[in-house]
LOGUKE-515543 format. One line per 4 residues: their letters; for each residue z, y, x of N, C-alpha, C. Coordinates in Angstrom, 1 decimal, padded with zeros to 4 digits. Layout:
! LOGUKE-515543
A = Z/Y/X/Z/Y/X/Z/Y/X  ...
//
This chain:
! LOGUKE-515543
XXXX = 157.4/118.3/149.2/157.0/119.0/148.0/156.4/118.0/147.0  156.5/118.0/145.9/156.4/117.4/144.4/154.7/117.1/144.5  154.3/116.4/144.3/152.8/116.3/144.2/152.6/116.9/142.7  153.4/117.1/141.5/153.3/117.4/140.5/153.3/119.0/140.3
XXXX = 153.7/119.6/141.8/153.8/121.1/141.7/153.2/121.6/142.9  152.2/121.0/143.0/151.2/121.7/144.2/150.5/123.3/143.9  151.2/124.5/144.6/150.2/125.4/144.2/148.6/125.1/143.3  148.4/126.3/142.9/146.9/125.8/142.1/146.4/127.0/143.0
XXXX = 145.4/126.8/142.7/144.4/127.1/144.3/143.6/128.6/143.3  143.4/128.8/142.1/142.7/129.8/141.6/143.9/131.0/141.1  145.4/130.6/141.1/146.3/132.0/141.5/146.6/132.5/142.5  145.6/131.9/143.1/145.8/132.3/144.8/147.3/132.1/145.5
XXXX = 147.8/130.9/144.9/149.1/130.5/145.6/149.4/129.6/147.1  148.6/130.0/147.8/149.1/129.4/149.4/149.8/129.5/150.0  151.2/128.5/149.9/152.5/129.3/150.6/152.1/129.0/152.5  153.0/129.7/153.0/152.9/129.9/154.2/154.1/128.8/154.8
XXXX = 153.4/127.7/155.7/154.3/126.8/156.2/154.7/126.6/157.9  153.6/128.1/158.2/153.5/128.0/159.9/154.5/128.8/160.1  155.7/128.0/161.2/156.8/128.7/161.3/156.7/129.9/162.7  155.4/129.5/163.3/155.2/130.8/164.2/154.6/132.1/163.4
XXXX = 154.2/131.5/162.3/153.5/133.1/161.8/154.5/133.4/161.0  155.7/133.0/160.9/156.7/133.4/160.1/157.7/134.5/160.9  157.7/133.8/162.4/158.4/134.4/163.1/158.2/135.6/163.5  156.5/135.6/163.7/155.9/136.3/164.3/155.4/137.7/162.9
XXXX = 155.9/137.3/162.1/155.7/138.6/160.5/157.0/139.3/160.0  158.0/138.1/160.9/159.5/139.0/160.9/159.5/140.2/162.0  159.0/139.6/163.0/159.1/140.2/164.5/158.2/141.4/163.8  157.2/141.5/164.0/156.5/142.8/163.6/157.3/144.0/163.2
XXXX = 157.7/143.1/161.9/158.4/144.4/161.0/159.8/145.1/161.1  160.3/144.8/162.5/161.0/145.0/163.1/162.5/145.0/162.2  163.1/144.0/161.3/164.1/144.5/160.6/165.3/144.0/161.3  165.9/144.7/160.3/167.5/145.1/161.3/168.4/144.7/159.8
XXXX = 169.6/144.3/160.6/170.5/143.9/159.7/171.2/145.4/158.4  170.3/145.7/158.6/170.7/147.4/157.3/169.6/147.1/156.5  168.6/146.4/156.8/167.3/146.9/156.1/167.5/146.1/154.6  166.7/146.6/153.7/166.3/146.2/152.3/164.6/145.6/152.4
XXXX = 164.5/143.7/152.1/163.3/143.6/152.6/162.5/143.1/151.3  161.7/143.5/150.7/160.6/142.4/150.1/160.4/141.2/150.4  160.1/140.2/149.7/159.3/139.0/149.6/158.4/138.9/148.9  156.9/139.7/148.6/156.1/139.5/147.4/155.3/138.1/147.5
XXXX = 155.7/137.6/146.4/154.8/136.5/145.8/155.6/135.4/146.7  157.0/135.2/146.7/158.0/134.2/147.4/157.9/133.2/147.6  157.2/132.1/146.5/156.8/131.0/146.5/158.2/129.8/146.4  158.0/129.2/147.3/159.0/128.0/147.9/160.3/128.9/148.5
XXXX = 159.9/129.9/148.7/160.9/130.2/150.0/161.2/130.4/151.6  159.6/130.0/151.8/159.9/129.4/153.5/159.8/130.8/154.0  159.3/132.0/153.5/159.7/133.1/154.7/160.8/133.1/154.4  161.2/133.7/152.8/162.6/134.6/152.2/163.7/133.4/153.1
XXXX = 163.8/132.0/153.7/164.9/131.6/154.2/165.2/132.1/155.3  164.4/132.5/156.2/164.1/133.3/157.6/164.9/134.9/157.0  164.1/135.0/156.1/164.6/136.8/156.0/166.0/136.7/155.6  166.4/136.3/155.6/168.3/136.3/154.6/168.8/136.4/155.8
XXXX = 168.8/135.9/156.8/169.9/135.1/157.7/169.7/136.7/159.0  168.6/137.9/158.7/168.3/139.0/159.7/168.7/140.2/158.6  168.1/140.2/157.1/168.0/141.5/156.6/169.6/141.6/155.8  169.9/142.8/155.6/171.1/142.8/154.4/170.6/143.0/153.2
XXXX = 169.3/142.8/152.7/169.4/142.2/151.5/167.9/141.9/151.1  167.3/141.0/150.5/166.2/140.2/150.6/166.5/140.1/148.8  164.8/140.6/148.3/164.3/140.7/147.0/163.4/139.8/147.1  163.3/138.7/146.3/162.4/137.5/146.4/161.8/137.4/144.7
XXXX = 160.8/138.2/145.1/159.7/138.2/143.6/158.6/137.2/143.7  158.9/136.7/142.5/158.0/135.3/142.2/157.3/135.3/140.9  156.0/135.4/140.4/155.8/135.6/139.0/155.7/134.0/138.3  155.7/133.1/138.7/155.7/131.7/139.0/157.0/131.1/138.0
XXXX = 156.7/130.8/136.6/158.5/130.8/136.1/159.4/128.9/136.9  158.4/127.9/137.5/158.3/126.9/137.8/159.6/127.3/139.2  158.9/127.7/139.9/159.0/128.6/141.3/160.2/129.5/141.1  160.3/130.1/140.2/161.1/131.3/140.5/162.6/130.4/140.1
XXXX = 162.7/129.4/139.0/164.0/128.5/138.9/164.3/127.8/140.2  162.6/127.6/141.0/163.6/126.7/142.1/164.0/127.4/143.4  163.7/128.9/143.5/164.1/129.7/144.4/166.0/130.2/143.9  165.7/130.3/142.6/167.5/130.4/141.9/168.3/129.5/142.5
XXXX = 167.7/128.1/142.2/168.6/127.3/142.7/168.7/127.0/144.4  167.6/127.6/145.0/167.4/127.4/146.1/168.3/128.1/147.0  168.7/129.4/146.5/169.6/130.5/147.1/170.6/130.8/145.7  171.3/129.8/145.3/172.3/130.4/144.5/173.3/130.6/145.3
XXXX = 173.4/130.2/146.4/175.2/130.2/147.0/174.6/131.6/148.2  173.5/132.2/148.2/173.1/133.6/149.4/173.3/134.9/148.4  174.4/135.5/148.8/174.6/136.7/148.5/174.0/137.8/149.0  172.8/137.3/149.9/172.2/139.2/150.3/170.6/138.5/149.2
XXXX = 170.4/137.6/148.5/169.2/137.5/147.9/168.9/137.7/146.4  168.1/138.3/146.0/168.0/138.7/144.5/167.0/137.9/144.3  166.3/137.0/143.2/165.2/136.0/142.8/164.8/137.4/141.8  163.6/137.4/141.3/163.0/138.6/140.4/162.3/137.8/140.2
XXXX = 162.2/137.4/138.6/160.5/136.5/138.3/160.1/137.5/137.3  158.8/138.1/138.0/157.4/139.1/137.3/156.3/139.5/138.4  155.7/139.7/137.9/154.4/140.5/138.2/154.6/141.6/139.3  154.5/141.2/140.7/154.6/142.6/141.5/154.2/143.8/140.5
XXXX = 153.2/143.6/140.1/152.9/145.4/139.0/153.4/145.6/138.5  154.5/144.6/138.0/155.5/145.2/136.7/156.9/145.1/137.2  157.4/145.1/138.7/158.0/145.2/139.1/159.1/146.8/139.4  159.9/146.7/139.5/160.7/147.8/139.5/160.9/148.3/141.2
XXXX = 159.8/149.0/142.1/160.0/149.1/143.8/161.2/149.9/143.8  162.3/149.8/144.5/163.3/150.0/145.3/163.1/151.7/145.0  164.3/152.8/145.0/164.0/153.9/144.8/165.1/154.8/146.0  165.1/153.7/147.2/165.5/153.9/148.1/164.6/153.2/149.7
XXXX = 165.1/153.4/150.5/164.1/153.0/151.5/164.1/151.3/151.7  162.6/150.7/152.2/163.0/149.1/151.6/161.7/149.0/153.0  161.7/147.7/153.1/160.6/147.3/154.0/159.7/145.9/153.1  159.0/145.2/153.3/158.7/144.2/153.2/157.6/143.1/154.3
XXXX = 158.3/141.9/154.2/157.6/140.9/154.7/157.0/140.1/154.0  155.7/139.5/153.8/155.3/138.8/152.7/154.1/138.2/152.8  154.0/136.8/152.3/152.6/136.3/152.3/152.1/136.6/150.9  151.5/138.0/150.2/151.0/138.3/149.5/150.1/137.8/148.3
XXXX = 150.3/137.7/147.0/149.2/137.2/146.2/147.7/137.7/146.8  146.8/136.7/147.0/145.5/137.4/147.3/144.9/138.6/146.5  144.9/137.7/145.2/144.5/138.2/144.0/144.9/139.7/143.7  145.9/140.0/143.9/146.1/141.5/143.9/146.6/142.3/144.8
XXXX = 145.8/142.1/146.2/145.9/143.2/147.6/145.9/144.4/146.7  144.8/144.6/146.2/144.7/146.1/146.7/145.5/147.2/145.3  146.2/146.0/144.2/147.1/146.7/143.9/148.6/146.8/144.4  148.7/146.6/144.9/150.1/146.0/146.0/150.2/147.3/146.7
XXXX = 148.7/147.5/147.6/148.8/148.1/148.6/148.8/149.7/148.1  148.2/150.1/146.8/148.5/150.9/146.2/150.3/151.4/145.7  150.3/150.3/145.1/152.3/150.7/144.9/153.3/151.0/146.1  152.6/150.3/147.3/153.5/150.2/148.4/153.2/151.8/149.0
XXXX = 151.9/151.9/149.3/151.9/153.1/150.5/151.1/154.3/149.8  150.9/154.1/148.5/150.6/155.1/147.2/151.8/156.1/146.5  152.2/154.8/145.7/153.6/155.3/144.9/154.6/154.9/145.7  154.8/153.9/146.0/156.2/154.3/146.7/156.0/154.8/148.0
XXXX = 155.3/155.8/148.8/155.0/156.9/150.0/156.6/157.1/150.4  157.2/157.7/149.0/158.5/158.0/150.0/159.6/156.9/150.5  159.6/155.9/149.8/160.3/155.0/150.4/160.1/153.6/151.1  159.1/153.4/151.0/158.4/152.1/152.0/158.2/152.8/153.5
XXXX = 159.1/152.2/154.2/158.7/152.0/155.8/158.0/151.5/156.1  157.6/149.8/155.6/156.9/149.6/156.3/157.0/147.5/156.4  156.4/147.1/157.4/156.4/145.8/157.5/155.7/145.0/158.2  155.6/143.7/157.6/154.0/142.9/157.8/153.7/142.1/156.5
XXXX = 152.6/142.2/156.4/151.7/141.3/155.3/150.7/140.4/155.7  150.9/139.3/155.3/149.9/138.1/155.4/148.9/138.4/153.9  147.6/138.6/154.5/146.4/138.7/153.6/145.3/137.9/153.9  144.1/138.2/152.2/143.1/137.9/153.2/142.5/138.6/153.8
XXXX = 141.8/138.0/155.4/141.1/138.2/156.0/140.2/139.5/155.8  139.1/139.5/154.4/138.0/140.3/154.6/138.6/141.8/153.9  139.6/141.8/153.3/140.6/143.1/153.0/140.8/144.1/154.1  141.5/142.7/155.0/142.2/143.7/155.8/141.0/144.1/156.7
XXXX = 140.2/143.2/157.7/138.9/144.2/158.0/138.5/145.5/157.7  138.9/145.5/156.1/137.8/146.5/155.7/138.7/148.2/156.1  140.0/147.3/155.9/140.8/148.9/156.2/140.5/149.1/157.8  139.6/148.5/158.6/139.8/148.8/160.4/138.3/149.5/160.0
XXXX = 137.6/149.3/158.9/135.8/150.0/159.1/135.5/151.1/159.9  134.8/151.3/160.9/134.4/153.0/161.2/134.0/153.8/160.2  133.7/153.6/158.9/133.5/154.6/158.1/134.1/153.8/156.9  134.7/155.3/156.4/135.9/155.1/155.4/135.0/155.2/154.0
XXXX = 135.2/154.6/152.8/134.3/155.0/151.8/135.5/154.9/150.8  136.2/154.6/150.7/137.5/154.4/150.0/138.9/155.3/150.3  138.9/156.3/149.1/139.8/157.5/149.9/141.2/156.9/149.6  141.6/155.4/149.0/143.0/155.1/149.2/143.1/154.4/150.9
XXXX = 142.1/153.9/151.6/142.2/153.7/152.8/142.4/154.9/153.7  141.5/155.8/153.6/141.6/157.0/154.1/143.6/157.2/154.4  143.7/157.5/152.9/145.1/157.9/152.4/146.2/157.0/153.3  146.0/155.4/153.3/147.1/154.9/154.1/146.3/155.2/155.7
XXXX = 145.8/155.2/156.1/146.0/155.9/157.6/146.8/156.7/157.6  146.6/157.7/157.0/146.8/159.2/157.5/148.4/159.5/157.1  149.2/158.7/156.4/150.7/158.3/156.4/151.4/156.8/157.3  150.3/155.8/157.4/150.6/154.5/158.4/150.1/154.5/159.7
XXXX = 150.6/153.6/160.5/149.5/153.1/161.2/149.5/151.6/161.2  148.2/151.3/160.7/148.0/149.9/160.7/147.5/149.1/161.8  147.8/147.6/161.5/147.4/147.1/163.1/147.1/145.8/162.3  146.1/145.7/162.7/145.9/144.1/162.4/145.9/142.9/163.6
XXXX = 147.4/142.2/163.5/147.7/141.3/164.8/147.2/140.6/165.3  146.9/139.3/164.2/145.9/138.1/164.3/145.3/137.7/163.7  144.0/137.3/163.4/143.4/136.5/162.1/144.4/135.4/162.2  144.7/134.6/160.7/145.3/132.9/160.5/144.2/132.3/159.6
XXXX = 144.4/131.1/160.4/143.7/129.9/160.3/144.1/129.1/159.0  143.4/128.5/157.8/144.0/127.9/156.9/144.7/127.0/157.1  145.1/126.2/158.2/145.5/125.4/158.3/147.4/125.8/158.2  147.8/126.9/158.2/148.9/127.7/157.9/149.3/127.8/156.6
XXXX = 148.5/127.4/156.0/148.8/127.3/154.5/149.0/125.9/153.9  149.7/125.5/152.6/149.8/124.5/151.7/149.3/124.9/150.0  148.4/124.5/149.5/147.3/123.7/149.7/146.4/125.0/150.9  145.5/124.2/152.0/144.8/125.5/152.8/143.9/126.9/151.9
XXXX = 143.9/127.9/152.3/142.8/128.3/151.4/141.5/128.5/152.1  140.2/128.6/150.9/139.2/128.5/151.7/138.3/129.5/152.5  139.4/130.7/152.4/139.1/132.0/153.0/140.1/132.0/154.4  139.4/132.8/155.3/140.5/133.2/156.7/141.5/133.9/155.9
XXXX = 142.7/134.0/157.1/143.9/135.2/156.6/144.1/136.0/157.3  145.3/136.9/157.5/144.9/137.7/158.4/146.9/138.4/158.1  147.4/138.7/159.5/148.6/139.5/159.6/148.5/140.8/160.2  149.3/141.4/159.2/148.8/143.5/159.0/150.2/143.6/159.4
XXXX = 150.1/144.6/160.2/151.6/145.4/160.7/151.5/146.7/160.0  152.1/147.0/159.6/152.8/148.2/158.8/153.7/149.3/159.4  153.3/150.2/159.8/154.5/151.5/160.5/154.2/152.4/159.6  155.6/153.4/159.5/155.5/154.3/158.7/155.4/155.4/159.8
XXXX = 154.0/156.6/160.0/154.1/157.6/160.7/155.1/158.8/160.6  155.3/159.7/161.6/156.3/161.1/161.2/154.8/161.8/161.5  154.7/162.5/160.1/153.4/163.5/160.0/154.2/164.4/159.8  153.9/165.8/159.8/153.6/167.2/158.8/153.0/166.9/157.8
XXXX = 152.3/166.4/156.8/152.0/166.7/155.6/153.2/166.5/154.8  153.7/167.3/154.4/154.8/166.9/152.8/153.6/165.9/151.7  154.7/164.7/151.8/154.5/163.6/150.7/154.6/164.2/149.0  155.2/165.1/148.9/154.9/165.8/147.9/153.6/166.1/147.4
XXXX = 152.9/166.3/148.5/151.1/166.8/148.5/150.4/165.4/148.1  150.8/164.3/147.9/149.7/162.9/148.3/149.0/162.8/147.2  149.3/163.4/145.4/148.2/163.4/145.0/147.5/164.5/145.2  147.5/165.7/145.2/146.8/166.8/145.5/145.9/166.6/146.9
XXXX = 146.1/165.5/147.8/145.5/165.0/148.9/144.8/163.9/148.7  145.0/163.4/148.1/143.8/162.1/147.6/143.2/162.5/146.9  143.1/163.4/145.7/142.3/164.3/144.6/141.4/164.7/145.7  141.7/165.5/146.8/140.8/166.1/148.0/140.1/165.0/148.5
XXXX = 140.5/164.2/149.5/139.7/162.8/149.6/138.8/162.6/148.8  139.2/162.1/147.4/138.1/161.1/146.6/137.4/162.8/146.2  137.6/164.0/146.1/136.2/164.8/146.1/135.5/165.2/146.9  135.9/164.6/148.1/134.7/164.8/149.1/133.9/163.6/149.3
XXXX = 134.5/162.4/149.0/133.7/161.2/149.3/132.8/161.1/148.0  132.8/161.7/146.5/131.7/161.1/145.8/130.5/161.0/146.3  130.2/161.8/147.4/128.6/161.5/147.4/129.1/161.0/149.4  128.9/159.8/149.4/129.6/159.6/150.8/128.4/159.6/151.6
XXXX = 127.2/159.9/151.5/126.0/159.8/152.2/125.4/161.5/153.2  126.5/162.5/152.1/126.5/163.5/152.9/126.9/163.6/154.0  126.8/165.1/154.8/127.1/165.4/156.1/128.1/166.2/156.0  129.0/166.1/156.8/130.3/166.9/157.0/129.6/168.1/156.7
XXXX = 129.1/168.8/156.7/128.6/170.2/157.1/128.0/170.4/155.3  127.5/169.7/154.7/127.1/169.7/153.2/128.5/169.2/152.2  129.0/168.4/152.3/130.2/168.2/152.0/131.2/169.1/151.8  131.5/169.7/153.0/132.5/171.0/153.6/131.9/171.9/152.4
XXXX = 130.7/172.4/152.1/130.6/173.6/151.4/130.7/173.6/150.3  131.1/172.7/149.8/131.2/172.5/148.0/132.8/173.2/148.3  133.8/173.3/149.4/135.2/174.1/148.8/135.3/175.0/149.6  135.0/175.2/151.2/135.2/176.1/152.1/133.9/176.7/152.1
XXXX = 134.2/177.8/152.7/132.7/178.9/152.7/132.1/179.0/154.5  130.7/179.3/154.8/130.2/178.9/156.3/131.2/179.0/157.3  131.9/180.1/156.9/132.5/180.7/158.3/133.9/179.9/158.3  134.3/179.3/157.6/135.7/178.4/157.2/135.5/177.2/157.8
XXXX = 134.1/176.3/157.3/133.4/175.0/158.5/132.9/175.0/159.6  132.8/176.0/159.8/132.4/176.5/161.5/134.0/176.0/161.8  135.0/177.0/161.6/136.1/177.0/162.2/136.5/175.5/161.8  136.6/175.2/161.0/137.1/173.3/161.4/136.6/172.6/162.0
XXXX = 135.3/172.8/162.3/134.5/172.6/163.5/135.3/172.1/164.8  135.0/173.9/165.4/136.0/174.0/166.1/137.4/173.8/166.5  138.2/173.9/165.5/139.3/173.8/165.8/140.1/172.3/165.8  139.3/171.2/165.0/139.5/170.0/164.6/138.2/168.9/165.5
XXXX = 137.5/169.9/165.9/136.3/168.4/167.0/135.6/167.8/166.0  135.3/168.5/164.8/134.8/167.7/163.4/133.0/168.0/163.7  132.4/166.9/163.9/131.0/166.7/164.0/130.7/167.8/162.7  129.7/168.0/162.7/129.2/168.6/161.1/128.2/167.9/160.9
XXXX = 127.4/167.4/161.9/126.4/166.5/161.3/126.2/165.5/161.4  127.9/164.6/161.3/127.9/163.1/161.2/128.1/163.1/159.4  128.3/161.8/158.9/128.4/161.2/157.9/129.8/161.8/157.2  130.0/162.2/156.2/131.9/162.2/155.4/132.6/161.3/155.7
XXXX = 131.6/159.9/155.6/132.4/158.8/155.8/133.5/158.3/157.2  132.5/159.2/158.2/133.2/158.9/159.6/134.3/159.6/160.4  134.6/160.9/159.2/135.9/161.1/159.5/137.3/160.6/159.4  137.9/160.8/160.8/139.3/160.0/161.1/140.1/160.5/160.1
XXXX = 141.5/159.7/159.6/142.3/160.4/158.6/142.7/161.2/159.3  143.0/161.6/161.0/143.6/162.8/161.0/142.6/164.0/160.9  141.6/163.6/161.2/140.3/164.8/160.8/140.6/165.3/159.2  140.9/164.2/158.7/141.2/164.3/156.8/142.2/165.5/156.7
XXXX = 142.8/164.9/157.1/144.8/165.5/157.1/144.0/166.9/157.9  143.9/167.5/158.6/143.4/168.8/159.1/143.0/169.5/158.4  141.8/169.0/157.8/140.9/169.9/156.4/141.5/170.2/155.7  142.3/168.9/155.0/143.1/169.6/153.9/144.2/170.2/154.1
XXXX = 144.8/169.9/155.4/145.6/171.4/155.5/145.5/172.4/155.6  143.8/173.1/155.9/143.2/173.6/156.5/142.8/174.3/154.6  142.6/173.9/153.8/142.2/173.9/152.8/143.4/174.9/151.7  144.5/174.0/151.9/145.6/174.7/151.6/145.9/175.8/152.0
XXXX = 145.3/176.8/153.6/145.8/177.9/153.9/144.8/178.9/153.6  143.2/178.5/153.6/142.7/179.3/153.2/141.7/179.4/152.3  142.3/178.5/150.9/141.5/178.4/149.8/142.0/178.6/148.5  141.9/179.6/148.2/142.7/180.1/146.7/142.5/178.5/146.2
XXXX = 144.2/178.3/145.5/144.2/177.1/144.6/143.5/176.6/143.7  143.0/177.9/143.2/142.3/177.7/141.7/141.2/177.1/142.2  140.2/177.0/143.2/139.3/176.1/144.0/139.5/174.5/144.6  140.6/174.4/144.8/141.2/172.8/144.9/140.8/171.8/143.5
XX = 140.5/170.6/144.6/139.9/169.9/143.5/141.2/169.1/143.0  141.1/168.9/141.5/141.7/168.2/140.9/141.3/166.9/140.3
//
């Protein structure tokens, strides 16, 4: 590599040079020669070379215009690879089912993670992502305070495999990393509902210091939180924050059958 084109360390550009955590972020995401895969934030290339030769077709976005000419030239003669130089955010996601593998811009997890398992819900299956470290943590917390975390449980299941070591990186960074497995669950909730279900979410979490049982009454009436009680194993007098997303996904299904609409929070 060019000493004149060393990542710069404050776009959060650390490509990924460890070919076990390469192998080991394909393996995860279990793709198959049908699949449609991501590469966010492509860099050099060293996953997207791995991904071509397994998926039938490999999108390698680079916002990098340096980078993105030498991934053109890098795969001009690979017909399952498309180079895209922009902004994951101003990116155009697949409007068909797609997966991705990717050592992620730091700098913008948690909008990423929003387009992936937010807006595109119906068509991302799923994957692995190389992040940092204190991100992904935060999506394992026993208490949820962030109803887009909530939200990807209760449609994923996430696993976090391994912490990585900086030494996996070129130039290192000065934060741990961390590889996230990505599955897409088979729920009952219609995806149709995910804003009308995150609207639910973030109104019960404004005041996240309540008790299920104080919480609950701002939309259901006594005899309605008794019964979720019951029928869902919901503490009433633990924290909002400590309910599971499927405890989540129950209420508000629970909410939908026996709460005039015009009482749903918007």
């Amino acid at each position: 590599m060019k000493k004149k084109k060393l990542p710069v360390r404050f776009t959060g550009q650390h490509f990924t040079i460890d070919k076990v955590l390469i192998k080991d972020a394909i393996r995860q995401a279990n793709i198959s020669n049908q699949d449609t895969v991501l590469d966010i934030g492509a860099g050099k290339g060293f996953l997207t070379v791995h991904l071509l030769k397994i998926a039938n077709n490999v999108v390698a976005i680079e916002n990098d215009t340096a980078l993105v000419e030498h991934l053109r030239k890098l795969f001009s003669d690979a017909r399952n690879v498309q180079v895209v130089g922009c902004d994951f955010r101003n990116f155009a996601v697949p409007k068909f089912p797609f997966k991705v593998v990717s050592n992620i811009p730091y700098g913008i997890t948690s909008d990423i993670f929003k387009i992936l398992m937010f807006e595109s819900l119906g068509n991302f299956l799923g994957g692995s992502i190389v992040l940092q470290l204190e991100p992904a943590q935060k999506l394992f917390s026993r208490k949820l305070y962030n109803p887009y975390t909530v939200f990807y449980h209760t449609f994923f299941d996430l696993k976090l495999v391994y912490e990585v070591g900086p030494e996996s990186f070129l130039p290192p960074p000065t934060v741990k990393s961390a590889l996230l497995k990505i599955e897409r669950k088979q729920i009952s909730l219609d995806i149709g509902l995910k804003v009308k279900y995150l609207n639910f979410v973030s109104y019960m979490l404004q005041k996240p210091d309540l008790t299920v049982k104080t919480a609950m009454k701002s939309i259901f009436r006594k005899k309605q939180v008794r019964s979720i009680s019951e029928k869902f194993g919901v503490d009433l007098n633990s924290k909002i924050v400590c309910l599971s997303a499927n405890q989540w996904k129950n209420c508000f299904l629970e909410m939908l059958k026996v709460v005039p609409e015009k009482f749903h929070p918007s």
